[in-house]
C-alpha positions in Angstrom: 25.2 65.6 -7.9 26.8 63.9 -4.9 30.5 64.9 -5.8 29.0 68.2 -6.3 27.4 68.2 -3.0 30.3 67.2 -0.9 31.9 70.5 -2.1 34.4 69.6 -5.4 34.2 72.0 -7.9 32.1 71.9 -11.0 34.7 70.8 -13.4 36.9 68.5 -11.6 33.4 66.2 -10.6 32.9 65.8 -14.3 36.5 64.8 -14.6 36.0 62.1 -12.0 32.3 61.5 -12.7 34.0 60.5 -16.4 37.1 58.5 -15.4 34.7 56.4 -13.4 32.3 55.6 -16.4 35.3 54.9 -18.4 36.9 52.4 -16.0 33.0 50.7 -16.3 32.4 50.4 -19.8 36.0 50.3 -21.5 39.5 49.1 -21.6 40.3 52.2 -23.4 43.3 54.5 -21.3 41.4 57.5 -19.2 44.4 60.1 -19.1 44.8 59.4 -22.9 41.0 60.5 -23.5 41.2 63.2 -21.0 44.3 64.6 -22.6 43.4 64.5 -26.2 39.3 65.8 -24.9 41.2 68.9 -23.1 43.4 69.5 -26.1 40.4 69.4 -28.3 38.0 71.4 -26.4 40.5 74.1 -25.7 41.8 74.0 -29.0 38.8 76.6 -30.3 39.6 79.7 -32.0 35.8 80.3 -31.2 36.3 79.7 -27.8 39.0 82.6 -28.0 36.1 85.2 -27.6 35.4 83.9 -24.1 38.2 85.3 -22.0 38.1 88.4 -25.1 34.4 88.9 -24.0 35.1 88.7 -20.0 37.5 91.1 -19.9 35.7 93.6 -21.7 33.0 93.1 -19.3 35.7 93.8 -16.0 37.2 96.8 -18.1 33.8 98.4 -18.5 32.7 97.3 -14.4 35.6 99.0 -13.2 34.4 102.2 -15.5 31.9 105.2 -14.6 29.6 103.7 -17.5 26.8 102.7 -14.5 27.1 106.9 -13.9 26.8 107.5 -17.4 23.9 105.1 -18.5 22.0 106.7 -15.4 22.4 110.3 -16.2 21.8 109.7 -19.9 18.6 107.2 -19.6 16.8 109.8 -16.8 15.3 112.8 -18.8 14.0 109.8 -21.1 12.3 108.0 -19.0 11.3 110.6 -16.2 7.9 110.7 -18.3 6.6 107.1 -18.8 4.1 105.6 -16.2 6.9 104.0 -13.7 9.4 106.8 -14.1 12.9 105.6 -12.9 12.3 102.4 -12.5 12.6 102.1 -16.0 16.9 102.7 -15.9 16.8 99.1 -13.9 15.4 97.6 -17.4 17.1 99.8 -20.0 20.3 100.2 -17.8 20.5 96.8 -17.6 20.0 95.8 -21.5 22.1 98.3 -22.1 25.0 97.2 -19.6 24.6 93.5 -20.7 25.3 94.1 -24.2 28.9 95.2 -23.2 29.4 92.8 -19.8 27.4 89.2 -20.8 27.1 88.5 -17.2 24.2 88.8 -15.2 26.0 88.9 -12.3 27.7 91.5 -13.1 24.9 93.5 -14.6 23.4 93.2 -11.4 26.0 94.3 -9.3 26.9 97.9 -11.5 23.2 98.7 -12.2 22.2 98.3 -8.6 25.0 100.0 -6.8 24.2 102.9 -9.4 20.4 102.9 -9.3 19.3 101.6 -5.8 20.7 104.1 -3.6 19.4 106.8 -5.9 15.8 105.5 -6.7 15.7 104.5 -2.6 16.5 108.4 -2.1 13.7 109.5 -4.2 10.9 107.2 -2.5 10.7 104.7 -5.1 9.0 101.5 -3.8 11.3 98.7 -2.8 9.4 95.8 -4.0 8.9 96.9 -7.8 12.5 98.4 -7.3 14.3 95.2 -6.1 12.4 92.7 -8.6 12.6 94.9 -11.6 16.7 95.2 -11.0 16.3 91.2 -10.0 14.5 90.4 -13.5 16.2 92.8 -15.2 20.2 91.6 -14.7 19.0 88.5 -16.3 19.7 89.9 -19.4 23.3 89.8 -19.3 22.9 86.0 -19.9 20.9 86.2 -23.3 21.7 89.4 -24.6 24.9 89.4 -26.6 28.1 89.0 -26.1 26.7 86.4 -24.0 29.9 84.4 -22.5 26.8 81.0 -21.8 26.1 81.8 -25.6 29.6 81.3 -26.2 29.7 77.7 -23.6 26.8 76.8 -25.6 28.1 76.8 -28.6 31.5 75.2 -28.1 29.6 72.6 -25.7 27.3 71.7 -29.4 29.3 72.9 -32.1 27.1 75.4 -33.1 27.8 78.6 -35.0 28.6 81.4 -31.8 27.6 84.5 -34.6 24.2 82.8 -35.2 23.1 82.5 -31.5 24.5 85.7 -30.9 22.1 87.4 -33.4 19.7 84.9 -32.3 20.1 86.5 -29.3 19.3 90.0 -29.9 15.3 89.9 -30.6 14.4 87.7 -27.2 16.6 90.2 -25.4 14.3 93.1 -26.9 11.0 90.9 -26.1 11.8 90.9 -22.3 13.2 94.2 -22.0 9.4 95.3 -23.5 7.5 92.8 -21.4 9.2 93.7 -18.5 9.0 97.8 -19.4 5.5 96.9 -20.0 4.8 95.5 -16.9 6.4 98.6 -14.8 3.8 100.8 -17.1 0.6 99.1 -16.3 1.9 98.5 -12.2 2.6 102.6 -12.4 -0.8 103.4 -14.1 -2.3 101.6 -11.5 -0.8 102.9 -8.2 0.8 106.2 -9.6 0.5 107.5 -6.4 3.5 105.3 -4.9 5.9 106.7 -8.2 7.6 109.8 -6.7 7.2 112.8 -9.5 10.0 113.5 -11.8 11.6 117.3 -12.8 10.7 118.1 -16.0 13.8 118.8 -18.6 13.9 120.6 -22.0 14.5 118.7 -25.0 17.9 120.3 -25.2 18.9 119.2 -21.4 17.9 115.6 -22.6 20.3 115.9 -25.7 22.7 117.2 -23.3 22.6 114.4 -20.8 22.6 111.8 -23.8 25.5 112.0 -25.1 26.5 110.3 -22.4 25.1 107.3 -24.1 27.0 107.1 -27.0 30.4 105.7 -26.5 28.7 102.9 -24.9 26.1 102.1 -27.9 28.7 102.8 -30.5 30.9 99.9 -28.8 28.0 97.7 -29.2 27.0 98.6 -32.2 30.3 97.7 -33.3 30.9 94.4 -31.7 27.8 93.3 -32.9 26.8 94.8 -35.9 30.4 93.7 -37.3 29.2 90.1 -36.7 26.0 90.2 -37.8 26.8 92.1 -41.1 29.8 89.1 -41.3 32.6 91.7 -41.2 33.8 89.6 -38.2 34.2 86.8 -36.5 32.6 86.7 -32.6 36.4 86.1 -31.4 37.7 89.6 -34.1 34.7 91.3 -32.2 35.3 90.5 -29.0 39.1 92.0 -29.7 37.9 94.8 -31.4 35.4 95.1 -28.2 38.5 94.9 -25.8 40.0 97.4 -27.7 37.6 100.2 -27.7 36.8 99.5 -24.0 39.9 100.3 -23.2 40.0 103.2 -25.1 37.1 104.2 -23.9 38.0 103.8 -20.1 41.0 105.8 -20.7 39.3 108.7 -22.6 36.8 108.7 -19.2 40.4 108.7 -16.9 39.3 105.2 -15.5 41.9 103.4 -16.9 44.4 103.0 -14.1 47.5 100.6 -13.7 45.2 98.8 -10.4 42.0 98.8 -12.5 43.4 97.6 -15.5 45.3 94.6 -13.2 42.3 93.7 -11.4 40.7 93.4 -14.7 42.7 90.9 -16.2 43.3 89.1 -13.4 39.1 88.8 -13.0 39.1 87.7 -16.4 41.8 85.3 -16.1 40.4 83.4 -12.9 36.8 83.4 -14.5 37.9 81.8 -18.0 40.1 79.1 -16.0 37.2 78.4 -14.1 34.8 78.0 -17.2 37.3 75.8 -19.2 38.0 73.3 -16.0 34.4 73.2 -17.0 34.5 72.5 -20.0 37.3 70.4 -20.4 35.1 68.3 -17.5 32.6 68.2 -19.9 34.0 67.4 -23.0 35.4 64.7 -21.0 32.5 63.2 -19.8 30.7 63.6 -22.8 33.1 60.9 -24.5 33.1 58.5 -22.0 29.2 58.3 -21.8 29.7 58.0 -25.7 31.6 54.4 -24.7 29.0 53.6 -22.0 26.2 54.2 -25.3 24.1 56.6 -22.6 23.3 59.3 -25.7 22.3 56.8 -28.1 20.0 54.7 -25.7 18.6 58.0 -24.6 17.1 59.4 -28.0 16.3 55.3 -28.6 14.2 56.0 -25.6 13.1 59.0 -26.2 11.9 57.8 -29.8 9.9 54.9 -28.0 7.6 57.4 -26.0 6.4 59.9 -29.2 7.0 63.0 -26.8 5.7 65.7 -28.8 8.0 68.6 -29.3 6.1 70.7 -27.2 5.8 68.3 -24.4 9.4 67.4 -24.4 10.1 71.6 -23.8 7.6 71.6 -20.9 9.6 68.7 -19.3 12.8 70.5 -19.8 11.8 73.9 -18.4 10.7 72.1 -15.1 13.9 70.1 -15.3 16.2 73.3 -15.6 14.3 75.2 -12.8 14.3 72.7 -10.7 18.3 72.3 -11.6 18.4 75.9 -11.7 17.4 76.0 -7.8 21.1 74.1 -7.1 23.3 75.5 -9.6 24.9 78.3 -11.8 23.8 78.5 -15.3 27.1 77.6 -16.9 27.1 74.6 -15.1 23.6 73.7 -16.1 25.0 74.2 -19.4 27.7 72.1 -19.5 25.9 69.4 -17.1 23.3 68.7 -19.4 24.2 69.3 -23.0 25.4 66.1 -23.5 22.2 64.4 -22.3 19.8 67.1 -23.6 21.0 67.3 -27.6 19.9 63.6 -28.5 16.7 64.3 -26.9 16.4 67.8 -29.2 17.4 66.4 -32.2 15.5 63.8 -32.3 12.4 65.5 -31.8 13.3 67.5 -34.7 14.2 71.0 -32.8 16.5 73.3 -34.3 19.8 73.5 -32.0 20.0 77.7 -32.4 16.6 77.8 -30.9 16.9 75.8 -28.3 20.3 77.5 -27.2 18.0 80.5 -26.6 15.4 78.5 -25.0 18.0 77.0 -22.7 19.5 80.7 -21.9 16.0 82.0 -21.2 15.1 79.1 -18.6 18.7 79.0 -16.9 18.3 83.1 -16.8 14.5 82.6 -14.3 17.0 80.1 -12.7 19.1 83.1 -11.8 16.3 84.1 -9.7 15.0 81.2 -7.9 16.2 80.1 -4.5 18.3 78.7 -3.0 21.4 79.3 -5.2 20.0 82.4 -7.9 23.0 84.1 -8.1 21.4 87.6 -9.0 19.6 86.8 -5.2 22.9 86.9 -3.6 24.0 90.0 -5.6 20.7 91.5 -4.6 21.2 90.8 -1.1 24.6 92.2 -0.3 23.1 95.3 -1.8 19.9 95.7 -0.3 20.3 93.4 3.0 16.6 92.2 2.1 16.0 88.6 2.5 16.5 86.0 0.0 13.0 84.4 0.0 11.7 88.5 0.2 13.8 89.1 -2.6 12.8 86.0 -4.7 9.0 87.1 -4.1 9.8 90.4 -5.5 10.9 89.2 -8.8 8.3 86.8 -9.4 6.5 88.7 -11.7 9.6 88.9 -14.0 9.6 84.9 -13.5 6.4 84.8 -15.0 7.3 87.3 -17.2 10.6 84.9 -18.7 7.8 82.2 -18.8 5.8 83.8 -20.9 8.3 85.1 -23.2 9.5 81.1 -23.2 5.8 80.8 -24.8 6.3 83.1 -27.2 9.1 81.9 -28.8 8.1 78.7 -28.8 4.7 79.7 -30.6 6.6 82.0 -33.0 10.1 80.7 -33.1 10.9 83.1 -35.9 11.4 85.9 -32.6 14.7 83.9 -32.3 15.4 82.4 -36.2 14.7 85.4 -38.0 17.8 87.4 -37.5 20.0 84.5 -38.0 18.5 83.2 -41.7 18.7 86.6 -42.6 22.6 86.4 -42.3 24.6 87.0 -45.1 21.3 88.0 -46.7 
């Protein structure tokens, strides 16, 4: 926390956070570890979907797809309580499932929905925390890349907590739909009225919608029907993106540049990361820090439900400093005795973990969705933070849900192969 508050990046303060510890507690060589950590951690063909994955996600942001989910999802959802407000959650489920970054998912969805739903007289508030609550998605959703940083950081199976994925995803996108309902039931005067279109207009408008759905449909439904690996998918996925951009004539030299380069720069940056981690992660294996943890942890008979209400402080709070890949990566390595030892299953508590670093994304000081919002609706941060505070509450109680029925996260993933 102190290297990381004098300004050194994430993954180099691990680095030096683990060559210290190591210079502590052993004689053994530093660069020797750090090579053969770096080789190891790198060394992932499951980690191959990550910069696969990314750069799907910067075709697709430099394509019309925000135009097309808009003019596609509107004659749908002209007609529930809410109206419009509704493309903010569906646009941004449906965005997420192709991008895995909420940050991203924030950024296309707003510049394609605020300006219009501001034109039509849509209330700010409900329009700024919806979009804010919404973009979270692109964190839990799949292709998730913190999924992905999860599962290399605890060598769990990436296909599993990507299915695991998918029913949570659908729980907040209806708790969050159902919230907009009962808000527009109950002050329907402040929802501006809709045009009414013909069943064939809405047809129309909808195919739209499928090049997008039959891209996720096939990066995911080949990995949960265990045609493919995440890392074929995320090729595939790549594949059809660009295919898809150059069908729409969005696929130009510039665009397709930028794209790689954004993916390039963002996968460097995740595996200094994890490289940082991995590394630091051994040497707190010499200094015996995971071992005398879950010793400890054993001493105090913390239930399992009592050790989850710690954490969830513990990651907002951590949220409130950092990005959620960093929480990740940060605290794995701590966290896992801890789990296992109170006798909870690693695939559920990925999801957990993605749930309570995604109402992290909206908490200030550092939510990063807050600073997306911001540079698009030049509201402040603290206004902004109060608008999606419902949806915070919202992510909380979906956090209840699963842990009372944790079958909304295990059930896709034990049916597998079925």
């Amino acid at each position: 926390m102190a290297l990381l508050a004098v300004g050194l990046w994430v993954g180099l303060a691990l680095i030096v956070v683990g060559f210290i510890t190591l210079f502590i507690f052993s004689d053994t060589s530093a660069t020797i570890v750090l090579a053969t950590t770096a080789w190891g951690t790198l060394n992932s063909w499951s980690l191959a979907a990550l910069p696969l994955f990314i750069w799907m996600g910067e075709i697709l942001f430099r394509s019309r797809l925000s135009t097309a989910l808009f003019s596609g999802l509107t004659p749908w959802l002209a007609y529930l309580p809410g109206r419009l407000l509704h493309v903010n959650i569906f646009g941004s489920a449906i965005f997420a499932a192709v991008s895995g970054s909420s940050a991203a998912t924030a950024a296309t969805i707003g510049k394609m929905a605020m300006p219009e739903l501001r034109r039509r007289g849509y209330p700010e508030k409900l329009m700024v925390g919806s979009l804010a609550g919404s973009a979270t998605l692109g964190l839990l959703i799949p292709p998730s890349i913190i999924l992905i940083v999860y599962g290399v950081a605890t060598d769990q199976s990436i296909a599993r907590l990507f299915v695991a994925g998918i029913l949570p995803g659908l729980l907040l996108v209806c708790l969050f739909s159902g919230f907009v309902i009962a808000w527009g039931l109950l002050n329907a005067d402040a929802i501006p009225k809709e045009e009414k279109t013909s069943l064939r207009e809405k047809l129309l408008k909808s195919k739209d919608l499928l090049p997008v759905i039959g891209l996720i449909v096939g990066v995911i439904g080949s990995v949960y029907a265990g045609l493919a690996s995440p890392t074929d998918a995320a090729a595939v996925g790549v594949l059809l993106a660009l295919l898809l951009t150059y069908i729409q004539g969005d696929l130009k030299l510039t665009s397709f540049k930028e794209g790689l380069l954004g993916a390039v720069k963002t996968s460097c940056m995740i595996g200094l990361i994890l490289i940082g981690a991995g590394f630091l992660t051994v040497a707190m294996g010499f200094a015996g820090i995971p071992k005398a943890i879950a010793e400890w942890i054993a001493t105090m008979g913390l239930s399992p439900g009592t050790l989850l209400i710690a954490l969830t402080l513990f990651f907002v709070v951590l949220g409130c400093f950092l990005d959620g890949i960093s929480i990740v990566v940060l605290t794995t390595s701590i966290i896992m005795p801890m789990v296992l030892q109170a006798g909870i299953d690693p695939i559920w508590f990925g999801i957990y973990l993605v749930l309570v670093v995604e109402m992290s994304q909206i908490t200030p000081p550092v939510g990063f969705n807050l600073f997306v919002l911001q540079t698009l609706t030049q509201r402040n941060i603290l206004q902004i933070a109060m608008d999606a505070l419902p949806f915070f509450l919202l992510m909380l109680c979906a956090i209840g849900l699963i842990t009372w029925f944790p079958d909304i996260v295990l059930f896709l993933p034990n049916m597998m192969g079925s």
